[in-house]
mmCIF file of the N, C-alpha and C atoms, coordinates in Angstrom:
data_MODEL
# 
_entry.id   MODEL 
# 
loop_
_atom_site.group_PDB 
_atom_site.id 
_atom_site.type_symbol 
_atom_site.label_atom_id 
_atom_site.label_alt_id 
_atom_site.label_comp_id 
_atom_site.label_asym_id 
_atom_site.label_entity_id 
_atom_site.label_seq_id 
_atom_site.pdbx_PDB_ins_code 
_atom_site.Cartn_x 
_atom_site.Cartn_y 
_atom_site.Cartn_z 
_atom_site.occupancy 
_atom_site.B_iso_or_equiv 
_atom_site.pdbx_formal_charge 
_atom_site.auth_seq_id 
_atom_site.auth_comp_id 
_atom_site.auth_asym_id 
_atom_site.auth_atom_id 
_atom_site.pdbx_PDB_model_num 
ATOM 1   N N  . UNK A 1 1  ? 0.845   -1.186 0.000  1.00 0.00 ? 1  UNK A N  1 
ATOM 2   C CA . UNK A 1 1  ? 0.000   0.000  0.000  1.00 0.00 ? 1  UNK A CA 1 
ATOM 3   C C  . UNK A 1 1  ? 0.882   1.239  0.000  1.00 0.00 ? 1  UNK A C  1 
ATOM 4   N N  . UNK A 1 2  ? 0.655   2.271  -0.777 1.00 0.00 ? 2  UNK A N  1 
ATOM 5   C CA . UNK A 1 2  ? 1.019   3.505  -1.164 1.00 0.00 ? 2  UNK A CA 1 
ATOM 6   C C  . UNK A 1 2  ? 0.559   4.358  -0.019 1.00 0.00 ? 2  UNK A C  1 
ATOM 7   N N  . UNK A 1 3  ? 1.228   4.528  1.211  1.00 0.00 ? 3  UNK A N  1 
ATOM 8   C CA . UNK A 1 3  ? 0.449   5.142  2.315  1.00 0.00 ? 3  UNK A CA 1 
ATOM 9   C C  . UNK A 1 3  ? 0.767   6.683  1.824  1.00 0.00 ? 3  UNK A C  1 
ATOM 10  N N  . UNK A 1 4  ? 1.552   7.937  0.528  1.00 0.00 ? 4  UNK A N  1 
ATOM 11  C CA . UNK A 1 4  ? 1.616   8.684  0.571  1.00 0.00 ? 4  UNK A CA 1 
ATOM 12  C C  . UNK A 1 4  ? -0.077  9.145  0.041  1.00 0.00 ? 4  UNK A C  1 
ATOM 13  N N  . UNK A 1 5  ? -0.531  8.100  -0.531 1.00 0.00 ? 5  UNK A N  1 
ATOM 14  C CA . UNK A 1 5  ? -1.900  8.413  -1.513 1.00 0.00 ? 5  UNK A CA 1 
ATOM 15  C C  . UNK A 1 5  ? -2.958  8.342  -0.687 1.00 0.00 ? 5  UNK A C  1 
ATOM 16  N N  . UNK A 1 6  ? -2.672  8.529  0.898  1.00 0.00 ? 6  UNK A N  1 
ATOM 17  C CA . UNK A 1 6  ? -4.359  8.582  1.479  1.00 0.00 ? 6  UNK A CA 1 
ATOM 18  C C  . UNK A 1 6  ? -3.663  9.312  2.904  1.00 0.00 ? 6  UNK A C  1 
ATOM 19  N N  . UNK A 1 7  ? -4.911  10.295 3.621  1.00 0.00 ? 7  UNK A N  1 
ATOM 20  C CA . UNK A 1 7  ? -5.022  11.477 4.392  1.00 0.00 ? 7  UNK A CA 1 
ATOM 21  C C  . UNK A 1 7  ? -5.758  11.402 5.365  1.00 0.00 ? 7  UNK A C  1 
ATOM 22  N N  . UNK A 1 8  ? -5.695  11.775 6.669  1.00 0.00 ? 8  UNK A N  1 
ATOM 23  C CA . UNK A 1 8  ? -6.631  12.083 7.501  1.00 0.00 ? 8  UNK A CA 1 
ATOM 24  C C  . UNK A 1 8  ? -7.469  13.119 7.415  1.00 0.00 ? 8  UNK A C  1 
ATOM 25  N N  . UNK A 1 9  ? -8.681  13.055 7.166  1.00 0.00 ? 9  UNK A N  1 
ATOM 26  C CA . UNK A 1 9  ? -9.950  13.861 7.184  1.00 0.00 ? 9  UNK A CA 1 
ATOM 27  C C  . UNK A 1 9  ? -10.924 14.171 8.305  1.00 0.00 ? 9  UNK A C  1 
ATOM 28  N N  . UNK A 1 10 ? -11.013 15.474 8.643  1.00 0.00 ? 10 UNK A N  1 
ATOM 29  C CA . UNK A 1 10 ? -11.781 15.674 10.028 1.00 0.00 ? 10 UNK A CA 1 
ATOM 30  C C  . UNK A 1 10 ? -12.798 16.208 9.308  1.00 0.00 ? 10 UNK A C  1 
ATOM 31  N N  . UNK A 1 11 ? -14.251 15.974 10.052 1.00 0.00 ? 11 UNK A N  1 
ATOM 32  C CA . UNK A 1 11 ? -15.177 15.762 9.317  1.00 0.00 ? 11 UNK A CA 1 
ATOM 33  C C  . UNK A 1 11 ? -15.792 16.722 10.275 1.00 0.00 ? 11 UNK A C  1 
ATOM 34  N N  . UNK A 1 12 ? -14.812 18.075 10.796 1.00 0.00 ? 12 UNK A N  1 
ATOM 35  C CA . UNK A 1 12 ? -15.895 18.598 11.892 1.00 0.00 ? 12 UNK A CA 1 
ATOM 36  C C  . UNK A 1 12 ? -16.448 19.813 10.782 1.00 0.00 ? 12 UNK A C  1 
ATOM 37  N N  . UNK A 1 13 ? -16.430 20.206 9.903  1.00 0.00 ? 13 UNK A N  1 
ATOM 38  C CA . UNK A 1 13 ? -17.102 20.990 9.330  1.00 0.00 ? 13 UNK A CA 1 
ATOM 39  C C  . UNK A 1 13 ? -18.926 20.784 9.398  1.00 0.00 ? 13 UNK A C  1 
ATOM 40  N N  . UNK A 1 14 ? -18.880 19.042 8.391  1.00 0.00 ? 14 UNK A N  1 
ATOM 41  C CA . UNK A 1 14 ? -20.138 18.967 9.092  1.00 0.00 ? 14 UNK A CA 1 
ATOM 42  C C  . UNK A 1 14 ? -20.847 18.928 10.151 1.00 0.00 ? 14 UNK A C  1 
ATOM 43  N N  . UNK A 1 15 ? -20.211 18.469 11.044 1.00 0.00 ? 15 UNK A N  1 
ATOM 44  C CA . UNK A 1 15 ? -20.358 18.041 12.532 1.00 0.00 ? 15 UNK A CA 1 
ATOM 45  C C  . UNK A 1 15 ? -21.029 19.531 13.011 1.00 0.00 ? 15 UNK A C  1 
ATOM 46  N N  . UNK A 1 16 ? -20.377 20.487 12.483 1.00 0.00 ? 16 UNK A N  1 
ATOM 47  C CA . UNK A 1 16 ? -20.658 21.926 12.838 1.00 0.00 ? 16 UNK A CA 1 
ATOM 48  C C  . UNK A 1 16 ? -22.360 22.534 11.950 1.00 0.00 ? 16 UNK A C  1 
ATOM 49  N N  . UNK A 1 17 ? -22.117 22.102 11.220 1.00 0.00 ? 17 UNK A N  1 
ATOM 50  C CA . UNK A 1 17 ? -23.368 22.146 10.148 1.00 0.00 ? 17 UNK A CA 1 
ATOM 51  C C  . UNK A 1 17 ? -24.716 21.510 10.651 1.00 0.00 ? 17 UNK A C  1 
ATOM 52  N N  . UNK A 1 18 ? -24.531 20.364 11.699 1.00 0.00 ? 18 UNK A N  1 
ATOM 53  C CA . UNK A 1 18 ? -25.514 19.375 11.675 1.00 0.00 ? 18 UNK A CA 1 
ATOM 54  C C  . UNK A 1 18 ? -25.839 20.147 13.427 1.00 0.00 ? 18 UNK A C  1 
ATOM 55  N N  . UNK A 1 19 ? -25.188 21.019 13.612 1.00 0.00 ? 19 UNK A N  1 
ATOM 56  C CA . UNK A 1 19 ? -25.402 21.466 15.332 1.00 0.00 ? 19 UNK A CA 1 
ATOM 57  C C  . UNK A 1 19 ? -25.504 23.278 14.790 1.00 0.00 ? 19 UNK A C  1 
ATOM 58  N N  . UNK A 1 20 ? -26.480 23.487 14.110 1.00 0.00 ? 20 UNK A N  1 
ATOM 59  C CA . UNK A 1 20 ? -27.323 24.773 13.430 1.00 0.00 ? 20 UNK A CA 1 
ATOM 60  C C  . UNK A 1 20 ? -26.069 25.766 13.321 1.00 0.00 ? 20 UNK A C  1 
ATOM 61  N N  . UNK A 1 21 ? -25.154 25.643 12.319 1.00 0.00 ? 21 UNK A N  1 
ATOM 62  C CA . UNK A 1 21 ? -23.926 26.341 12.170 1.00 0.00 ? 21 UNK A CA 1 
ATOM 63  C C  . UNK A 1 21 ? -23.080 26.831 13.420 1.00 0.00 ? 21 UNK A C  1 
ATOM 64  N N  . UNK A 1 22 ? -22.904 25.841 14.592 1.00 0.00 ? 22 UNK A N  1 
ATOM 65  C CA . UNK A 1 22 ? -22.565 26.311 15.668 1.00 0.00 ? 22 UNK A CA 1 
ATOM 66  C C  . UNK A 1 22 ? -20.887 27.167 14.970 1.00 0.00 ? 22 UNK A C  1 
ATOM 67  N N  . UNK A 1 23 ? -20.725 28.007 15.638 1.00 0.00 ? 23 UNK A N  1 
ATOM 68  C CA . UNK A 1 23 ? -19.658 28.758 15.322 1.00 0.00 ? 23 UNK A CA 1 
ATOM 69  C C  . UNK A 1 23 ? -17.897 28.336 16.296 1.00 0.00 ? 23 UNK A C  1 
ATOM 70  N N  . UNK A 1 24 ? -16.835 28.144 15.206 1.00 0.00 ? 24 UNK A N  1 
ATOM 71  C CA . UNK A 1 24 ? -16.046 27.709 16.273 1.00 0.00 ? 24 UNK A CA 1 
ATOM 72  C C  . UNK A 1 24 ? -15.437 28.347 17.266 1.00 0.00 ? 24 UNK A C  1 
ATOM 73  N N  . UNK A 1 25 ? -16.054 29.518 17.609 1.00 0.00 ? 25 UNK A N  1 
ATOM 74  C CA . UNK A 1 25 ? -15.909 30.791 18.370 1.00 0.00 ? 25 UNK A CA 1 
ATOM 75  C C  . UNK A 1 25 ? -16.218 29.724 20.154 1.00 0.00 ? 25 UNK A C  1 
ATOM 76  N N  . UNK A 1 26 ? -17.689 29.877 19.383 1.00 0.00 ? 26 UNK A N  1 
ATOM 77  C CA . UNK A 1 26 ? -18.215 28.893 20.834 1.00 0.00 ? 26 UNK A CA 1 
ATOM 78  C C  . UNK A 1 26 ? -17.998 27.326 21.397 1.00 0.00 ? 26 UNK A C  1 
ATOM 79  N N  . UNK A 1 27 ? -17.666 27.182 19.995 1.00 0.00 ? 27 UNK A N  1 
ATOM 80  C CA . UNK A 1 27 ? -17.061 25.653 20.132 1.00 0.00 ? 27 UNK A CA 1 
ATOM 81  C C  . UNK A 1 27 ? -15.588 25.545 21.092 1.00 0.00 ? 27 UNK A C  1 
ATOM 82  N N  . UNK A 1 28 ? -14.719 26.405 20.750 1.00 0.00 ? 28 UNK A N  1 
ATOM 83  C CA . UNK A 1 28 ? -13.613 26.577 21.419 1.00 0.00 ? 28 UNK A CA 1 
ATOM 84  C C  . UNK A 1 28 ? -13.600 26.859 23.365 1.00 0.00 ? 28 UNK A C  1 
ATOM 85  N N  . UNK A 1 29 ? -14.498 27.933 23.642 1.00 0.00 ? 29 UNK A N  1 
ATOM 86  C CA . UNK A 1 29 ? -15.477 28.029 25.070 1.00 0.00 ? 29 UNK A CA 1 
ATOM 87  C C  . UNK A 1 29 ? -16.012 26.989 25.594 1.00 0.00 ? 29 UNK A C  1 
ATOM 88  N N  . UNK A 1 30 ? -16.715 26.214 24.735 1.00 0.00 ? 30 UNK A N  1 
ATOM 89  C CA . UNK A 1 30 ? -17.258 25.242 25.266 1.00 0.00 ? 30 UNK A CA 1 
ATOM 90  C C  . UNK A 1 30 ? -16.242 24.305 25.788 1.00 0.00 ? 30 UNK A C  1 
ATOM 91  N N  . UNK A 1 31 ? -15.744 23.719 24.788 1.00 0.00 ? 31 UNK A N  1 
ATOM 92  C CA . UNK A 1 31 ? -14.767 22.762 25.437 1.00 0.00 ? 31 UNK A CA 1 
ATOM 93  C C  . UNK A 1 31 ? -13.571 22.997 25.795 1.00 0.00 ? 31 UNK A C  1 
ATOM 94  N N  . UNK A 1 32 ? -13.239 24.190 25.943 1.00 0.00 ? 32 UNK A N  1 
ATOM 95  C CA . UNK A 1 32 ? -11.712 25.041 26.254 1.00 0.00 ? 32 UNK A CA 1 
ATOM 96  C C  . UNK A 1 32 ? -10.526 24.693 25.944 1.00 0.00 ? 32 UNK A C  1 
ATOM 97  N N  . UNK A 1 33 ? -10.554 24.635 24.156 1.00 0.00 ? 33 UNK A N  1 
ATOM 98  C CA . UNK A 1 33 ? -9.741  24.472 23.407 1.00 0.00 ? 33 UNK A CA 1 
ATOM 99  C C  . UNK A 1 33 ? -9.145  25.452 22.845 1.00 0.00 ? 33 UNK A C  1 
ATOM 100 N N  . UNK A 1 34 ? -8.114  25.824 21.804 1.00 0.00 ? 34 UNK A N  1 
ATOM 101 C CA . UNK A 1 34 ? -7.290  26.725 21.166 1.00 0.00 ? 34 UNK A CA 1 
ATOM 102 C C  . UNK A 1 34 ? -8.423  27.005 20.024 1.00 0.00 ? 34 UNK A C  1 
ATOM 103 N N  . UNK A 1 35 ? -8.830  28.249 19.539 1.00 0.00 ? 35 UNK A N  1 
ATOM 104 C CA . UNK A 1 35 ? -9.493  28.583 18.054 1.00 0.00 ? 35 UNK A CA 1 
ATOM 105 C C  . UNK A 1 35 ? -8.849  28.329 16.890 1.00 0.00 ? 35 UNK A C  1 
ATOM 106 N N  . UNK A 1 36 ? -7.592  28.569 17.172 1.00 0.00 ? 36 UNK A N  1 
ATOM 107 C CA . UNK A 1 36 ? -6.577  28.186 16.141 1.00 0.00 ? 36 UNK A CA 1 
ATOM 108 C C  . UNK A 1 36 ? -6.484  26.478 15.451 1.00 0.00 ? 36 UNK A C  1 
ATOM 109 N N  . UNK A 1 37 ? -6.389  25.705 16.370 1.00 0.00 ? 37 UNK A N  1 
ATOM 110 C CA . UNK A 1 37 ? -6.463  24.329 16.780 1.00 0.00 ? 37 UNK A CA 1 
ATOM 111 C C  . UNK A 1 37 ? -7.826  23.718 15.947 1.00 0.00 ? 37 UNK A C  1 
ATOM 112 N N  . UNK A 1 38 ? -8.746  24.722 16.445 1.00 0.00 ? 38 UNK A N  1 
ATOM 113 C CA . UNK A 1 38 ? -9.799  23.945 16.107 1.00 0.00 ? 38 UNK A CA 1 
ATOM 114 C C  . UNK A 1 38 ? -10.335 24.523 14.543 1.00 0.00 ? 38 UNK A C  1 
ATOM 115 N N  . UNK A 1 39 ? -9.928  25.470 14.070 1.00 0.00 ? 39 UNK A N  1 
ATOM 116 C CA . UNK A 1 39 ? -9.750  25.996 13.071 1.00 0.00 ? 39 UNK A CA 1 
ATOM 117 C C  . UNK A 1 39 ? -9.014  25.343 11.643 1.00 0.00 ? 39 UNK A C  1 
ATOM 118 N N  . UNK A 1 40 ? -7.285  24.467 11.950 1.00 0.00 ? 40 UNK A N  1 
ATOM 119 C CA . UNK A 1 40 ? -7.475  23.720 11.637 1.00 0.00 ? 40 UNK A CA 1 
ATOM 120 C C  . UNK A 1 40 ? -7.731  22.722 11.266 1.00 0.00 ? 40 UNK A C  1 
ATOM 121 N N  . UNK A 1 41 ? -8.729  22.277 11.901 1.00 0.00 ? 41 UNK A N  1 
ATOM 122 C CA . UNK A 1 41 ? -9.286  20.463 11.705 1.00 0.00 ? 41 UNK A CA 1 
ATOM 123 C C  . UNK A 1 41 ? -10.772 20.828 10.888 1.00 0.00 ? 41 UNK A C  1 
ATOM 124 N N  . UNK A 1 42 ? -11.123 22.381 10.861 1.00 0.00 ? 42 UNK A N  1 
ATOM 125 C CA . UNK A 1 42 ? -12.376 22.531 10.382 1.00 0.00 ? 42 UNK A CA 1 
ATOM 126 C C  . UNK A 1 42 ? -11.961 22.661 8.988  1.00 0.00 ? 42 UNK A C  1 
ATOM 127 N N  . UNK A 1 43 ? -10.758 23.265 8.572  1.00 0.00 ? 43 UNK A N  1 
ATOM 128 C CA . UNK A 1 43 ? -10.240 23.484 7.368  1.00 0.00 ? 43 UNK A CA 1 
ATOM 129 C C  . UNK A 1 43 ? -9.299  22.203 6.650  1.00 0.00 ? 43 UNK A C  1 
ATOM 130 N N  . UNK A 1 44 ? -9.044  21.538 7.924  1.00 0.00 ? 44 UNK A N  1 
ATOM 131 C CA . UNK A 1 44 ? -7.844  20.617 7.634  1.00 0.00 ? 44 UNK A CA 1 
ATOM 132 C C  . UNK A 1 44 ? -6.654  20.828 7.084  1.00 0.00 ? 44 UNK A C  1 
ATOM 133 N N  . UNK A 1 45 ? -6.349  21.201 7.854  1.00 0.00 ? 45 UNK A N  1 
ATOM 134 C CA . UNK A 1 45 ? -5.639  22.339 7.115  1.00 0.00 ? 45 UNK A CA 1 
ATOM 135 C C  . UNK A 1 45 ? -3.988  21.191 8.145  1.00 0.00 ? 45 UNK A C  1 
ATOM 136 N N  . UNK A 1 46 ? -2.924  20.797 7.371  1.00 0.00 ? 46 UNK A N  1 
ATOM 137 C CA . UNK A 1 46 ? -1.544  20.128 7.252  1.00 0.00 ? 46 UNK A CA 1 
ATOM 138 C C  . UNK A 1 46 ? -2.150  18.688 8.104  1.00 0.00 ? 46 UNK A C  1 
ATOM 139 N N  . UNK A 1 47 ? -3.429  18.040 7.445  1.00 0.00 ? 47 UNK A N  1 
ATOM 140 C CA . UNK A 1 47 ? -3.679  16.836 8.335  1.00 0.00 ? 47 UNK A CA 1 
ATOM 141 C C  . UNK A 1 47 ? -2.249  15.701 8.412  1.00 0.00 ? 47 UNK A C  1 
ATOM 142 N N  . UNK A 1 48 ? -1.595  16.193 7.133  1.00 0.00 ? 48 UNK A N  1 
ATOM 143 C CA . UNK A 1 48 ? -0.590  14.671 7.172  1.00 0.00 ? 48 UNK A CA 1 
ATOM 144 C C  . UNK A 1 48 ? 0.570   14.839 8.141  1.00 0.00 ? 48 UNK A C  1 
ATOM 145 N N  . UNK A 1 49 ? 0.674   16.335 8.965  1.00 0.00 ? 49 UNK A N  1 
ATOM 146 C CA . UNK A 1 49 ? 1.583   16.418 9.693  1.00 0.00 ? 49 UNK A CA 1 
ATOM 147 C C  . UNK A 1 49 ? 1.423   16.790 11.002 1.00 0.00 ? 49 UNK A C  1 
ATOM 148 N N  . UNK A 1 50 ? 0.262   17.148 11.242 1.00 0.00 ? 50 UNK A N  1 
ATOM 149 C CA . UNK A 1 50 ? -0.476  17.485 12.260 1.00 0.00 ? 50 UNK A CA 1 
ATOM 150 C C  . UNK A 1 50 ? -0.884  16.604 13.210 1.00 0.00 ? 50 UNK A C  1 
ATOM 151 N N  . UNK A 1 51 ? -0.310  16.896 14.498 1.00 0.00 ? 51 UNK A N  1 
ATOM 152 C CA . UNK A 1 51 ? -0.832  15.377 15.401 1.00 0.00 ? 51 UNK A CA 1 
ATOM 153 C C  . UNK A 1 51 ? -2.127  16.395 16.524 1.00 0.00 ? 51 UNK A C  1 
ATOM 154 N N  . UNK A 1 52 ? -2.725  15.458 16.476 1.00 0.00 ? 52 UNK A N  1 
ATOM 155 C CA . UNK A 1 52 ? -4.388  16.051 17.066 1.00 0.00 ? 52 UNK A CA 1 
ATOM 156 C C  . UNK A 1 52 ? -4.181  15.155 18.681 1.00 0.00 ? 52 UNK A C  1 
ATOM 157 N N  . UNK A 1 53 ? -4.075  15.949 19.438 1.00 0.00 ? 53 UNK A N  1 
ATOM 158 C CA . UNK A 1 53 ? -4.265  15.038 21.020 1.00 0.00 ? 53 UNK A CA 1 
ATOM 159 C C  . UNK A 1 53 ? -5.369  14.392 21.468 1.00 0.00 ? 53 UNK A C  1 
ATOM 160 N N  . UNK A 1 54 ? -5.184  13.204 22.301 1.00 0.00 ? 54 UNK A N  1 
ATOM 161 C CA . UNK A 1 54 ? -6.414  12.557 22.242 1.00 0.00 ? 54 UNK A CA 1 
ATOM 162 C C  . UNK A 1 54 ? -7.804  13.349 23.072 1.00 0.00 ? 54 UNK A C  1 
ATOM 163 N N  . UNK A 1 55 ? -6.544  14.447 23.778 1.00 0.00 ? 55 UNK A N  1 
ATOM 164 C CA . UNK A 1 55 ? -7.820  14.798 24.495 1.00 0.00 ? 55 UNK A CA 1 
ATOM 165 C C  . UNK A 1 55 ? -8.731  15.794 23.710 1.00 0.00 ? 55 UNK A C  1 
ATOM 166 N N  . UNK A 1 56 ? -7.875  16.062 22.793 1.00 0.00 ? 56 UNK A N  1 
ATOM 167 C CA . UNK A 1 56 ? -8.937  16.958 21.795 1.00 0.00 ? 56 UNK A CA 1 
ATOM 168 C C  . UNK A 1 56 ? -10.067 16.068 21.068 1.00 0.00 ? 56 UNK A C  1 
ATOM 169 N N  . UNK A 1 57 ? -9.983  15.095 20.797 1.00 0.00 ? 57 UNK A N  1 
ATOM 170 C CA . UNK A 1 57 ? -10.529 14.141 20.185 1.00 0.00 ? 57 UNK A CA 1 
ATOM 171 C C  . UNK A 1 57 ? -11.440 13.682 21.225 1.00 0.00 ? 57 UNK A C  1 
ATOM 172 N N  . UNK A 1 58 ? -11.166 13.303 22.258 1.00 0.00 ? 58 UNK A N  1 
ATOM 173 C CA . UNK A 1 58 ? -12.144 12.775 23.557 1.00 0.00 ? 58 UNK A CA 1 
ATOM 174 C C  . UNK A 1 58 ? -13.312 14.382 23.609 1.00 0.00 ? 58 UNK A C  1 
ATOM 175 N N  . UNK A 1 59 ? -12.635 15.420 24.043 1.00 0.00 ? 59 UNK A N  1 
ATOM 176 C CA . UNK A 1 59 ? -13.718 16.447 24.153 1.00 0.00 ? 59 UNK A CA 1 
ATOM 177 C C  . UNK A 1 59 ? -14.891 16.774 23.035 1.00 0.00 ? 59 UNK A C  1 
ATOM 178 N N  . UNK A 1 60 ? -14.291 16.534 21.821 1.00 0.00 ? 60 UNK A N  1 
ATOM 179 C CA . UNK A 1 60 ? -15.370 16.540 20.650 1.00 0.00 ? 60 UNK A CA 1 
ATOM 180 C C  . UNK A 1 60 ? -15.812 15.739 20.609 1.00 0.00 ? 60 UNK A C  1 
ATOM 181 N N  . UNK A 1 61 ? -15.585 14.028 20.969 1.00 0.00 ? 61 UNK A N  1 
ATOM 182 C CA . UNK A 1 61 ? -16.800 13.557 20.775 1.00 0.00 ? 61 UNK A CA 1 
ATOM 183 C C  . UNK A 1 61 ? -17.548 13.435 21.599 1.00 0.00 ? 61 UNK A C  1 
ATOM 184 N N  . UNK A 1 62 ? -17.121 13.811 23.035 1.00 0.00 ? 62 UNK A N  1 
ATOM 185 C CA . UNK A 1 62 ? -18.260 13.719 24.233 1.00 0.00 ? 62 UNK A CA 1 
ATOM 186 C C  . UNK A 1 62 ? -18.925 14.798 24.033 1.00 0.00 ? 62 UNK A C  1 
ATOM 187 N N  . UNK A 1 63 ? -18.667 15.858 23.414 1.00 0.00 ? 63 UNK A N  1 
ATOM 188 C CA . UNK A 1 63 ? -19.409 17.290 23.162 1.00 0.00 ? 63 UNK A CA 1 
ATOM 189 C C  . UNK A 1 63 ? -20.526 17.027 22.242 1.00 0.00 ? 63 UNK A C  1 
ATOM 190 N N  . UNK A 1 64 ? -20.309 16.343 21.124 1.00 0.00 ? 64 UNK A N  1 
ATOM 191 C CA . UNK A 1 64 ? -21.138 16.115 19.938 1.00 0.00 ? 64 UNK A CA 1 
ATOM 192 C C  . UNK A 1 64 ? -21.546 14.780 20.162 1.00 0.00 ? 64 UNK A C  1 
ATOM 193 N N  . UNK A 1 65 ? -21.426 14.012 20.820 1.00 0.00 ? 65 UNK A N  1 
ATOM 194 C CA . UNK A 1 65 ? -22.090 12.521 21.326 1.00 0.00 ? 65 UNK A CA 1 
ATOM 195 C C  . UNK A 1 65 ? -21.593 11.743 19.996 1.00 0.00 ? 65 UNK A C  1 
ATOM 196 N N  . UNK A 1 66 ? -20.467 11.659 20.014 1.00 0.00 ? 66 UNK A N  1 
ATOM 197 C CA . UNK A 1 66 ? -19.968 10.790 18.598 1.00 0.00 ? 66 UNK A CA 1 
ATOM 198 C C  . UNK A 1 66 ? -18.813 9.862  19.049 1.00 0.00 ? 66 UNK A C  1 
ATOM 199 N N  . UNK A 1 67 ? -18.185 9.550  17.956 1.00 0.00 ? 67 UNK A N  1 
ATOM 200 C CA . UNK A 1 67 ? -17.551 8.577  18.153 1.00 0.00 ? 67 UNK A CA 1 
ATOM 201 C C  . UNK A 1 67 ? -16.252 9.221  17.051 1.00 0.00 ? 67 UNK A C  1 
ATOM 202 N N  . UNK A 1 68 ? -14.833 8.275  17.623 1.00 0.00 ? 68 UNK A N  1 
ATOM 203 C CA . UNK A 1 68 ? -14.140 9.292  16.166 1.00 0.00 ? 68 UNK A CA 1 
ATOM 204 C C  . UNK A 1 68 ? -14.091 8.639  14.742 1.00 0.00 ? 68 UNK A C  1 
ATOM 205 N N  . UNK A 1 69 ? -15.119 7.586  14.630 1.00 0.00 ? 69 UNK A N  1 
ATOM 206 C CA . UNK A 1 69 ? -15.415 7.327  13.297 1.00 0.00 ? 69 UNK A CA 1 
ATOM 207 C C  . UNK A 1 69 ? -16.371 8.387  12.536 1.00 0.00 ? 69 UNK A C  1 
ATOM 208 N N  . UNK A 1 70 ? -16.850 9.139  13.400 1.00 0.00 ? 70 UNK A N  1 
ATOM 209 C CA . UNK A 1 70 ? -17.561 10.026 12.853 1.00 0.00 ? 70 UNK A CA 1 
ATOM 210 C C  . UNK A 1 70 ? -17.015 11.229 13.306 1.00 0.00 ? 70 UNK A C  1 
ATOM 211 N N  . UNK A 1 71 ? -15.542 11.577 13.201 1.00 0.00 ? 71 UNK A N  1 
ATOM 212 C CA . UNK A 1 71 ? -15.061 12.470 13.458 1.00 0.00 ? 71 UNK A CA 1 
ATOM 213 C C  . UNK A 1 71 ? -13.954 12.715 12.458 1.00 0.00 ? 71 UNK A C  1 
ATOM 214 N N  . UNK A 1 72 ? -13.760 11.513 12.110 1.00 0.00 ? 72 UNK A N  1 
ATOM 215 C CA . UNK A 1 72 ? -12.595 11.537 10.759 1.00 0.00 ? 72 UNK A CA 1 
ATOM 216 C C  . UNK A 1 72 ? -12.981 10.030 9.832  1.00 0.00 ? 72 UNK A C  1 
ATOM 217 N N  . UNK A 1 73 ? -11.838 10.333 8.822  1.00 0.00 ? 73 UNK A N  1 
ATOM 218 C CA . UNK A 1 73 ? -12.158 9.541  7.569  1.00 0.00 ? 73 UNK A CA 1 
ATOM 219 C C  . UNK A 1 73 ? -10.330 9.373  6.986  1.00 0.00 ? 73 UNK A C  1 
ATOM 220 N N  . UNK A 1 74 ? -10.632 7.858  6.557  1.00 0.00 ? 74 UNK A N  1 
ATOM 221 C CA . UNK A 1 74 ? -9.098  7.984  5.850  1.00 0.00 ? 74 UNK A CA 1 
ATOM 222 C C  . UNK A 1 74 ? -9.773  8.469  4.043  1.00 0.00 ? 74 UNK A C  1 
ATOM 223 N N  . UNK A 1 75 ? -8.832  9.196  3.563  1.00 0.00 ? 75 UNK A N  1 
ATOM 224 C CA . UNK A 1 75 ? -9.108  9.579  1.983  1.00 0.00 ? 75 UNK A CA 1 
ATOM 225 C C  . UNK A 1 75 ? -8.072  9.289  1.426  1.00 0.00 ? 75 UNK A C  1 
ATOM 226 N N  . UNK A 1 76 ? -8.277  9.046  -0.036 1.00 0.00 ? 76 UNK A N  1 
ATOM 227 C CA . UNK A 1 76 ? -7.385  8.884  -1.256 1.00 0.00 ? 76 UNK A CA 1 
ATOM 228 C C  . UNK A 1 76 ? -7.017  10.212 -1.539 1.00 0.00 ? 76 UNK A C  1 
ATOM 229 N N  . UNK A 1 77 ? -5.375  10.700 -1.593 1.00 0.00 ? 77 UNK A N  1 
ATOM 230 C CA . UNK A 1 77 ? -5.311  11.794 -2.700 1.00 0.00 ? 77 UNK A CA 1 
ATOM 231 C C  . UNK A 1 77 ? -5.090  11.955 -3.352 1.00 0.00 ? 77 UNK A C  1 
ATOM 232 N N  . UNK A 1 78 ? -5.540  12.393 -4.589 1.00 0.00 ? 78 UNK A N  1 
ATOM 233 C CA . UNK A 1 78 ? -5.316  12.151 -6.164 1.00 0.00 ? 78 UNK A CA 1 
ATOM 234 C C  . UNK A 1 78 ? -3.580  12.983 -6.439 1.00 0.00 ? 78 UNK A C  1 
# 
C-alpha cells in the first residue's frame, strides 16, 4: 500500500453544520480548546503532519455525542 496516496480527514465541518452552524468561536469556550487548533481540523488544514491530542478528540466527541469514526475519515489523494 502507497500510504503517501491517502489522508486524515476531520469531518468537523459537518459536525458543525448538523449542530445549526454552531460557530467555532463557541465551540472553542465550550470545550476550552485553542481557536486556532480547532480551526485547523475545520479546514484541515496540514492533516498529514499534524498530530491532534487525544484529548482533543475525547472532548469533541463527548461534546457532539460521537464517536471518532464520525469524526474523521481515511481519503485517497489524487
Amino acid at each position: 500500500m502507497d500510504f503517501d496516496k491517502v489522508t486524515l480527514h476531520c469531518k468537523l465541518d459537518e459536525i458543525l453544520k448538523k449542530h445549526n452552524n454552531m460557530s467555532v468561536n463557541k465551540l472553542s469556550e465550550e470545550i476550552g480548546h485553542r481557536r486556532t487548533t480547532i480551526m485547523e481540523l475545520l479546514h484541515n488544514t496540514n492533516m498529514d503532519k499534524k498530530k491532534i491530542s487525544a484529548s482533543l478528540i475525547v472532548k469533541l466527541c463527548v461534546y457532539f455525542d460521537i464517536t471518532p469514526n464520525d469524526l474523521f475519515e481515511i481519503r485517497r489523494v489524487d
